[in-house]
ROZA-873969 format. One record per residue: x, y negated, z of N, C-alpha, C in turn; residue in one letter. Coordinates in steps of 0.2 Angstrom, whole numbers, plus 5000, padded with zeros to 4 digits. Last residue first. Example, Ala and Ser with C-alpha at 12.3 -4.5 7.8 and 13.67 -1.06 7.14 Angstrom:
2
506450115035506850055036506450005039s;506650285039506250225039506650165039a;
This chain:
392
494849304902494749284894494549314890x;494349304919494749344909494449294906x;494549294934494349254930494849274922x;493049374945493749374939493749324934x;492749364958492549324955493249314951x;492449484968493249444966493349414961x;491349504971491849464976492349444973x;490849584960490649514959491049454964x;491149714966491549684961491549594962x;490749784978490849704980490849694972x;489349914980489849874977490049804976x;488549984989488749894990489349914988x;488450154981488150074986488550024987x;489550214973488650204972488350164976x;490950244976490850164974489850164971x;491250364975491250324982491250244982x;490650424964490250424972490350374974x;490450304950490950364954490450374962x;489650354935489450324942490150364945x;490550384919489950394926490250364930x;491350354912491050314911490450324917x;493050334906492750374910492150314913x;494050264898493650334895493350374900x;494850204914494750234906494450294903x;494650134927494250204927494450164918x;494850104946494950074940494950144935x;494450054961494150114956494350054948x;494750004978494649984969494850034966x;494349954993494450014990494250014983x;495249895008494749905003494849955001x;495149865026495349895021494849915015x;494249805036494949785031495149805027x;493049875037493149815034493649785030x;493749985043492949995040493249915035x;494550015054494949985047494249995042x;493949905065494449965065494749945058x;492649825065493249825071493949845069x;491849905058492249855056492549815061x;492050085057491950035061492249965059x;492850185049492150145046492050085049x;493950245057493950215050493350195043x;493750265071494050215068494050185062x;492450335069492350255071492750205070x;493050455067492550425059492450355063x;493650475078494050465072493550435068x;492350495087493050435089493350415083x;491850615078491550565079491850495083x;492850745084492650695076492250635074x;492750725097493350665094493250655086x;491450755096491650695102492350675098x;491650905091491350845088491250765091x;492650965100492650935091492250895088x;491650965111492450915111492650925103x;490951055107490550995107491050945107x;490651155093491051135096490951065100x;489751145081489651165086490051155093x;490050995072490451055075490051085080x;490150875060489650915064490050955066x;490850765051490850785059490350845064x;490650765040491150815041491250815049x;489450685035489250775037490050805038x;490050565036489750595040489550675041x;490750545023490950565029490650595034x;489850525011489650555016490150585018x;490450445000490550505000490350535007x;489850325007489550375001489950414998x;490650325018490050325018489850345013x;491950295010492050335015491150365018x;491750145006491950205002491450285004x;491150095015490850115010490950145006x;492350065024492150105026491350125021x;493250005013493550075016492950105019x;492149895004492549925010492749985011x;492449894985492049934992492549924997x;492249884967492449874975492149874981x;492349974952492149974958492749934963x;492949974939492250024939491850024948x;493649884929493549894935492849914937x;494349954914493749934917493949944926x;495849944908495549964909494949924913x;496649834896496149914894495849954898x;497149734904497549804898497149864901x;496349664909496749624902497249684900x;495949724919495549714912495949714909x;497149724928496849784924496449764919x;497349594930497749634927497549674922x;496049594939496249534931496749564929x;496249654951495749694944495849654938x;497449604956497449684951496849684948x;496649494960497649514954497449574953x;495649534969495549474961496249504956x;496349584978496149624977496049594967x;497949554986497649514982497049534976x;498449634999498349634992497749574991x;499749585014499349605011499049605004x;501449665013500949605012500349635008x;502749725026502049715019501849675018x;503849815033503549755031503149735024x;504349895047504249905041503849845040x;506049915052505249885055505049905045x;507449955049506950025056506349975057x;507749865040508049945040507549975045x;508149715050507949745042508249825043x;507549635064507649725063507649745057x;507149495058507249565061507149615061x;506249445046506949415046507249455051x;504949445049505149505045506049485044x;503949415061504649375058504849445057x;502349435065502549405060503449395058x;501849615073502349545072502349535065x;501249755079501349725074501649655075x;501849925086501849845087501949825080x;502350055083501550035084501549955086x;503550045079503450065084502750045088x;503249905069503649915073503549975079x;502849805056502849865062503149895063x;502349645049502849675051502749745055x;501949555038501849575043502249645043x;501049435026501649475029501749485035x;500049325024500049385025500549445027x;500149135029500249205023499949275027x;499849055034500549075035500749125030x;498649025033498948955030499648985031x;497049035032497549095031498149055029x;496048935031496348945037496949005039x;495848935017496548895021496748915028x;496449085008495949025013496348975016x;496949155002497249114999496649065004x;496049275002496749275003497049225004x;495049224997494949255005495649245007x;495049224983494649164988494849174995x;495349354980495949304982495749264984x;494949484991494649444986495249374986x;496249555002495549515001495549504994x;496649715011496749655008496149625006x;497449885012497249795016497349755012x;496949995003497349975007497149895007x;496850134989496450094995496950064998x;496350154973497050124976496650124981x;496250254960495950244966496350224969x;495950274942496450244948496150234954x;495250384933495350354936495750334939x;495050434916494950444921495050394925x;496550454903495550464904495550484911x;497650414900497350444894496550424897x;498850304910498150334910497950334904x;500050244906500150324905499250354907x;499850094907500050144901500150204901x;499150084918498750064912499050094908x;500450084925499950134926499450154920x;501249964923501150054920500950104922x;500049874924500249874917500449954916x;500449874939499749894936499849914928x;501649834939501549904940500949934939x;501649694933502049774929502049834930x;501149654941500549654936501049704931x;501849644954501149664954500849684945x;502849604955502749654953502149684953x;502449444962502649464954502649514951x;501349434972501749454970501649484963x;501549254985501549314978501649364977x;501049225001501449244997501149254988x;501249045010500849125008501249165003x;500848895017501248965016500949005015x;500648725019500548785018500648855016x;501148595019501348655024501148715024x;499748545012500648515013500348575019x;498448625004498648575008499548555009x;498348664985498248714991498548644996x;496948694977497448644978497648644985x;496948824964496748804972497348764973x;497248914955496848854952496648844960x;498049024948497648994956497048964956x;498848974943498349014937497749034945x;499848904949499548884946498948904944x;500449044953500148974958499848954955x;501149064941500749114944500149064952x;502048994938501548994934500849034938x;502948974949502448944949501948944944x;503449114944503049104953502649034952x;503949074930503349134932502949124942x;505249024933504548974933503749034932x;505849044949505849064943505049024939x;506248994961506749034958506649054950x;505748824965505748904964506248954962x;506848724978506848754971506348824971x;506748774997507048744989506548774984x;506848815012506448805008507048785003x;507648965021507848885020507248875013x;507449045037507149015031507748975028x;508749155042508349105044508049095038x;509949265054509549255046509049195048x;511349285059510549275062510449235055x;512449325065512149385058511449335061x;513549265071512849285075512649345071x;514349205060514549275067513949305070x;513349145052513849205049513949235058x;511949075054512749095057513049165057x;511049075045511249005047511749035054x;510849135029510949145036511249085041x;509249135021509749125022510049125028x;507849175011508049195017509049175018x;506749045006507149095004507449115012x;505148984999505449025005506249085003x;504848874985505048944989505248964994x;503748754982504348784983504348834986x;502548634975502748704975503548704977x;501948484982502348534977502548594981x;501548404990501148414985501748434981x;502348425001502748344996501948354989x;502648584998503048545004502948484997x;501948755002502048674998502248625002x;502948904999502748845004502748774999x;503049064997503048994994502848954998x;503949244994503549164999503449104995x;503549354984503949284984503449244991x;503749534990503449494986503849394989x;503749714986504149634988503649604986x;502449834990502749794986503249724987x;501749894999502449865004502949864995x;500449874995500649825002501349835004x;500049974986500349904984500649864991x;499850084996500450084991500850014988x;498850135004499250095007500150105004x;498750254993498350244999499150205001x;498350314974498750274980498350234987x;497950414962497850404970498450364972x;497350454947498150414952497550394955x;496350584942496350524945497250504947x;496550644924496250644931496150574934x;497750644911496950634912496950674919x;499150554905498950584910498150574911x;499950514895499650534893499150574899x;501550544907501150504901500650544896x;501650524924501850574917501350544913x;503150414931502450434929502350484922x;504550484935504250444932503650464932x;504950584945505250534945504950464942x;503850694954503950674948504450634949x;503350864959503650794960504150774954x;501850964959502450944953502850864957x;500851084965501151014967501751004961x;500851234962500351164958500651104960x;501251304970501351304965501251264960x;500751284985501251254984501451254975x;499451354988499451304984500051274981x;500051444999499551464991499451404987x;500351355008501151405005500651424999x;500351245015499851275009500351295006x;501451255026500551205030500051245022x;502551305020502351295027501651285030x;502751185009502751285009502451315015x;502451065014501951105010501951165011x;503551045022502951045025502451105021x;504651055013504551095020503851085021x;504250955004504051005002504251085008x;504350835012503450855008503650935009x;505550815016504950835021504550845018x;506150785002506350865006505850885013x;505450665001505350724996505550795000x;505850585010505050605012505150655006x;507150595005506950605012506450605011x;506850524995507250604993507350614999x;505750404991506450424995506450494993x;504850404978505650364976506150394984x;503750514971504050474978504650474977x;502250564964502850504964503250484969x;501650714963501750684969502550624965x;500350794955500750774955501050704960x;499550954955499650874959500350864960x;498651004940499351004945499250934949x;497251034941497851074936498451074939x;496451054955496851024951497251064945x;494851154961495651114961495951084955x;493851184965493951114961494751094961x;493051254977493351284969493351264963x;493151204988492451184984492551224977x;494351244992493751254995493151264991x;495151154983495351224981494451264985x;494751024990494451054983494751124982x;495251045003494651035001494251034995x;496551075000496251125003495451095002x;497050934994497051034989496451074992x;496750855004496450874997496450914994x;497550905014497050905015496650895010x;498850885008498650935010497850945011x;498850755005498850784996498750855002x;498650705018498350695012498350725008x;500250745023499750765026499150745021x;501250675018501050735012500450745016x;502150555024502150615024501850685024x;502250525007502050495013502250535017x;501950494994501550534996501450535005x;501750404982502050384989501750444994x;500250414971500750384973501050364979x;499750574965499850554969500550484972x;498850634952499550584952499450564960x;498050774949497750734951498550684951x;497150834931497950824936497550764942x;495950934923496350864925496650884931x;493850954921494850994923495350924921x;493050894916493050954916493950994914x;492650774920493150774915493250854913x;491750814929491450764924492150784918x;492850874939492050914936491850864929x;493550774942493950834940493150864936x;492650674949493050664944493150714941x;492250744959491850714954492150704950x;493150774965493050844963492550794959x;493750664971494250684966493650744962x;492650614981493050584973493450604968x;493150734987492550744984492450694979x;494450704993494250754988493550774986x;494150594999494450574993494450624990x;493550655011493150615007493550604998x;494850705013494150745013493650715010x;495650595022495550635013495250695011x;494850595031494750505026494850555021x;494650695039494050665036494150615031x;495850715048495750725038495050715036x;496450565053496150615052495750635046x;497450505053497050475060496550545059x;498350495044498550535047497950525054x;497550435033497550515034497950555038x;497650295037497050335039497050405037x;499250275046498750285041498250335042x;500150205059499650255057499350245053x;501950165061500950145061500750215060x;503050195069502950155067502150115065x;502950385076503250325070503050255071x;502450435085502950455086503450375081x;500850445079501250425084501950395086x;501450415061501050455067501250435072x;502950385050502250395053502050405060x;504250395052503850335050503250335053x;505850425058505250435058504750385055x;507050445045506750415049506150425050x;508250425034507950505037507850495045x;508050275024508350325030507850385032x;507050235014507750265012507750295018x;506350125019506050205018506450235015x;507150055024506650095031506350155026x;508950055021508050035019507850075024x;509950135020509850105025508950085026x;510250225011510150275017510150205021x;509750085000510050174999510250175006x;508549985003509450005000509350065005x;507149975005507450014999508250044999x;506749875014506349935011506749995010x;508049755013507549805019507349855019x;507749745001508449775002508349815010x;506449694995506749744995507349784998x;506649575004506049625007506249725003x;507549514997507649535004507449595008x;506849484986507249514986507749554995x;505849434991505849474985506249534987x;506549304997506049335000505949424998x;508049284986506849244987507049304992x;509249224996508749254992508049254992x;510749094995510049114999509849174994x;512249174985511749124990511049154993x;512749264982512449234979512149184982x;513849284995514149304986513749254981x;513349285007513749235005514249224998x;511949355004512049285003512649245003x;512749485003512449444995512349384997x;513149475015513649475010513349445004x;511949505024512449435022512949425019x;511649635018511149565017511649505018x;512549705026512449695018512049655015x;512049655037512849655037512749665026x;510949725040511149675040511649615039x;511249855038510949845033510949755035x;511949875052512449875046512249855039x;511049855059511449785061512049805055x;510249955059509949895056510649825056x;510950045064511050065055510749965054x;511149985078512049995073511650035064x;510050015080510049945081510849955075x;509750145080509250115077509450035075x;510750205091510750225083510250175080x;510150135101510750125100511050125093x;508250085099508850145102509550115098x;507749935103507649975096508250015101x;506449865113507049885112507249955106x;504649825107505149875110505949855106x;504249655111504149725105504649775109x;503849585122503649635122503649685117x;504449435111504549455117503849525118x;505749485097505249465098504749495107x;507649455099506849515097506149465100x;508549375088508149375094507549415093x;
């Protein structure tokens, strides 16, 4: 049952999600229920059905949401003057881009550092669909046919790597496990189908699945009320881990939604964080539309920096999106003689500083080995101390 005013999905839209639906209730009635995890992935990922598998619009207008470098290249203009600190201080280096997306960012960064006569050894582009891969490299030849020689699409991260990994709104569409406490105890949210003809999916609480989720709850140390819901995520600390293992020198700049885990983990945040897009419509019941909605969960910014200590790197900075964005002085990209260029350069920098907008929501963590200078976009109100880490 669709959710009331989301949009009716097209005829083609509704027969891919109702086939990717149809392979979701096969494993349940092969394996039984599934974490959450697992679902989230089969949604995302199975092969030409997942949302970011099919040869589907996702971005911009036209798609499903908007990211800040599709709102305007003043966000990755910023991130290339982080990059051109970086690249200068290290005196040359790669830059890694994770999920490239639809490429618009890795465009507008070459062109801003090739400008300032800072470009890259090579940028390197991680992206697991081979539909957003055949759209980069249309676009790129097409949009920086002189730059095109330096991009490198990878499979694997490349090892022994000196510059920055960049990922923008990457961790958020990691699976992750629901939990609910039910009785002052831990239990999991699984996905089950409560009628096979119908094809209609549904919760069912039980059992964890694995004693890692609840070890991971525990290390919490929040006693959290009855009925309370949220998520985890497990792959969190193997993806940070392989990053930590191919970083030689430099940094990781991740940006995307999320809180300190005091914040996360509030009480008045008692559903979770999962969320769903649709056709510029957001919604909580990620158990529709598997295949053509897109579904995330927000980051637990405290999990990744604890990670990162505990392997070798330093957390060098926390910042709002829009202090990022501030001290690398977005503002001097709106000047224009132009007076309509500078009226909508000035509507774009409001949405992505404004803490109405995504100023707020969105963070911004600097993880940095053998790399010891001030970064720009972490020089003023640095939060670290918010995500009150707890190492050993």
């Amino acid at each position: 049952m669709l959710i009331k005013n989301l949009p009716v999905p097209s005829p083609f839209a509704q027969f891919r999600s109702d086939r990717l639906k149809s392979k979701i209730i096969k494993k349940i009635i092969r394996q039984g229920p599934l974490t959450f995890a697992h679902y989230m992935r089969l949604a995302l990922y199975s092969r030409n059905l997942g949302y970011y598998s099919a040869n589907t619009q996702k971005f911009g207008k036209n798609g499903d949401f908007v990211t800040a470098p599709e709102i305007s290249s003043i966000f990755s203009r910023c991130l290339a003057r982080q990059c051109h600190q970086v690249l200068r201080n290290l005196k040359g280096g790669d830059i890694l881009e994770l999920g490239a997306g639809s490429g618009i960012m890795a465009i507008h960064i070459l062109k801003e550092l090739q400008s300032s006569q800072c470009p890259p050894i090579r940028y390197f582009i991680l992206e697991i669909s081979e539909n957003l891969r055949k759209f980069q490299r249309k676009r790129f030849r097409e949009e920086i046919p002189e730059l095109f020689s330096c991009i490198v699409w990878v499979n694997k991260l490349p090892t022994d790597f000196i510059g920055i990994i960049v990922g923008n709104e990457v961790i958020d569409s990691l699976p992750v496990h629901k939990f609910k406490i039910q009785n002052n105890s831990v239990k999991e949210m699984y996905v089950d189908c409560i009628d096979f003809e119908e094809k209609i999916l549904s919760w069912k609480i039980d059992d964890p699945s694995s004693s890692n989720l609840i070890q991971q709850i525990e290390h919490l140390e929040i006693n959290f009320p009855n009925d309370y819901e949220s998520e985890v995520n497990l792959l969190l600390e193997s993806w940070i881990i392989s990053l930590a293992n191919v970083l030689k020198k430099g940094i990781i700049l991740l940006i995307d939604y999320g809180f300190p885990q005091h914040e996360y983990y509030h009480p008045n945040r008692s559903q979770g964080t999962v969320t769903c897009h649709y056709q510029h419509y957001s919604h909580f019941n990620p158990l529709i539309l598997p295949g053509i909605q897109d579904i995330t969960a927000h980051v637990d910014f405290t999990a990744v920096a604890e990670i990162a200590a505990c392997n070798q790197l330093t957390v060098a900075g926390f910042v709002h999106q829009a202090d990022f964005l501030l001290n690398c002085n977005i503002v001097s990209f709106i000047s224009s003689e132009n007076s309509m260029e500078r009226y909508q350069n000035t509507q774009q920098l409001k949405k992505l500083v404004f803490p109405s907008e995504m100023g707020e929501f969105f963070k911004a963590i600097a993880l940095t080995r053998n790399y010891s200078s001030t970064l720009l976009g972490f020089t003023r109100r640095n939060q670290t101390a918010r995500l009150s880490l707890k190492i050993n």
